[in-house]
N, C-alpha and C positions, 0 to 999 in steps of 0.2 A: 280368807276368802279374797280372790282375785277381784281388781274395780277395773274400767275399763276407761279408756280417753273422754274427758270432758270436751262437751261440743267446744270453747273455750280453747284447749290446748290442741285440740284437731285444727283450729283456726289458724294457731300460732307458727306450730309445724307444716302447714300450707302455704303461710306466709314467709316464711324462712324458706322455705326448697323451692317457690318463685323465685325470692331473690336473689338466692344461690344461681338458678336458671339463668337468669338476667345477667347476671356477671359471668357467668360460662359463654352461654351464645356471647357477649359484647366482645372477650378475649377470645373465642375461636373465631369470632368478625376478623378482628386487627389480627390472630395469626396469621389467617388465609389472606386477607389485603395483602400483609408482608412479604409472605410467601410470592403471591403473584408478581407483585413490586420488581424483588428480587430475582424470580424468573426472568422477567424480562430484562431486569439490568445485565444478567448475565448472558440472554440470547444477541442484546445489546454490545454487550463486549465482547464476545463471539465471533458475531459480523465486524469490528472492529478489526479484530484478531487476524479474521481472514482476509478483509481486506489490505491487512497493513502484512500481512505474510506474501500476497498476489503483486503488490506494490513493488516490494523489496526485493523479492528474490530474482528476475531477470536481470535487475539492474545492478545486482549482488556479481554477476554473472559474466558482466560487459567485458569484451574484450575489445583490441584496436583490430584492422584489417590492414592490409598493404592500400597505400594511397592512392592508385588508381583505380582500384574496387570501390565499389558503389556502395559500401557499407562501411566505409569508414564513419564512426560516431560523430554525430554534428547536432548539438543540444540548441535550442531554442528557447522563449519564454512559455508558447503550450503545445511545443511539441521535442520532442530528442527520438534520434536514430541510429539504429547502432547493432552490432551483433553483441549472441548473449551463449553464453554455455548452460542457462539455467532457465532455459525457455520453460513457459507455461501447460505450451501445446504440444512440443516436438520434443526429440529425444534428448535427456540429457547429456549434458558433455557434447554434446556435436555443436559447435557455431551455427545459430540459427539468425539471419535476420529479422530484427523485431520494431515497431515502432510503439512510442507511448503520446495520446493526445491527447489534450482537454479541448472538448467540445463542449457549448455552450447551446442550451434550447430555448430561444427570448420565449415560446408559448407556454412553456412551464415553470421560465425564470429557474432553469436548473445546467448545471454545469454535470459533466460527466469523464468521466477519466478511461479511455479506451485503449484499449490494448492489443496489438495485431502484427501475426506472424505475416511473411512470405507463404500466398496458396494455404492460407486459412481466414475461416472467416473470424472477422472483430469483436473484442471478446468485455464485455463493460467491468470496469476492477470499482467500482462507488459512483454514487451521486448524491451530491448535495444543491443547496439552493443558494440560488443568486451566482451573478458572473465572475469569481474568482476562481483561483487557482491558477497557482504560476510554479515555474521549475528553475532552480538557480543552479550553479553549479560550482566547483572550490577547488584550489588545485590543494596541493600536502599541506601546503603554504598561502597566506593572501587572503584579499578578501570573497565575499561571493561574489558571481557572475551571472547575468541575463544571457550569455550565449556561450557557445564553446565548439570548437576550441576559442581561446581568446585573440583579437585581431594585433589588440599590442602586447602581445607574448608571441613570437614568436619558436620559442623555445620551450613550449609547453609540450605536456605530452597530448598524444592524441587522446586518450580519455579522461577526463576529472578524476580525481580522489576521492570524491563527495559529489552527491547527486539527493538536493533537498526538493519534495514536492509539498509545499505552502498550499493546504485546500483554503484556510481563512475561515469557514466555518463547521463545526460538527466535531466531532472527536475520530482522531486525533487531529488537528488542523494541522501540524508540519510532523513532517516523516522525511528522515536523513537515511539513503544509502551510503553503504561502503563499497567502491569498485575492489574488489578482494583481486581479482589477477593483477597481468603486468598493463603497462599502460604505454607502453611501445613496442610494435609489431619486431620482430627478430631480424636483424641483419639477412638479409638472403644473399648468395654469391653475386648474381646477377646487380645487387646494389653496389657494390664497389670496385674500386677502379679497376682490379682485376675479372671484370665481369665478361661476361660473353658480347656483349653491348659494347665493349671498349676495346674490341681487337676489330681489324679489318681482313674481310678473308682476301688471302694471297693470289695475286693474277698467276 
């Protein structure tokens, strides 16, 4: 003959499948926190990602111009100017001139890194807090530089080798370009002494 659960062991196994509860919810807590955690570290480094792919790639891009054109590269401490083959906004491979600038907002204590074609409007690549960020520049060789081209090198090319932008805080804080093209504009006929410029025409 079958007995059935003592009030007693009904107690016990209530007490036991609580506590079992108790420890299920407490560990699917800490899963989901983690979970969330990690979402967002990754949305985090995401935005990283893209900022530092927005960064990189015109400056990836830079090429030199003939020195009487108005876009020959000319780097600064928060600003550089220059044409790019790997413009953000205009077509690839075409020479677009581009500028990059850190601007600074004292009413939000925020610095911002803006980015802007010729005939398009300005286009914000991050911002972080407080008044930093600064732009150096390196030739193959040497140390870095606050300007460029540099005044005692004469013999520099028209564009850096290296192009660092130093935010100082947030991730990543320093981000190094590499100028992949050439870095001096091509001999044109009219530059040398057999040019069209160096004959006089015949009376």
């Amino acid at each position: 003959m079958s007995r059935g659960f003592t009030l007693l062991e009904a107690l016990v196994v209530l007490v036991i499948t609580a506590l079992i509860s108790v420890v299920l919810v407490q560990g699917l807590g800490l899963l989901l926190g983690a979970r969330t955690s990690v979402q967002n570290r990754l949305v985090e480094v995401d935005e990283a990602v893209i900022e530092q792919s927005l960064f990189l790639e015109p400056l990836r891009g830079v090429v030199p111009d003939y020195n009487e054109r108005p876009h020959t590269f000319v780097g600064e401490v928060k600003r550089l100017h220059g044409m790019t083959t790997r413009p953000l906004q205009g077509r690839s491979g075409t020479p677009v001139p581009f500028t990059l600038t850190i601007s600074f907002d004292p009413s939000r204590d925020q610095s911002t890194l803006m980015y802007q074609e010729d005939n398009a409007p300005p286009l914000p690549l991050g911002s972080w807090q407080g008044e930093t960020g600064t732009f150096a520049y390196r030739n193959m060789t040497g140390a870095w530089r606050e300007a460029w081209p540099p005044e005692d090198d004469p013999q520099a090319p028209q564009t850096p080798w290296l192009i660092r932008f130093e935010r100082g805080t947030g991730f990543p804080k320093n981000l190094v370009a590499s100028v992949n093209g050439t870095h001096q504009r091509p001999l044109r006929f009219r530059d040398t002494p057999f040019g069209v410029d160096s004959f006089t025409a015949p009376r």
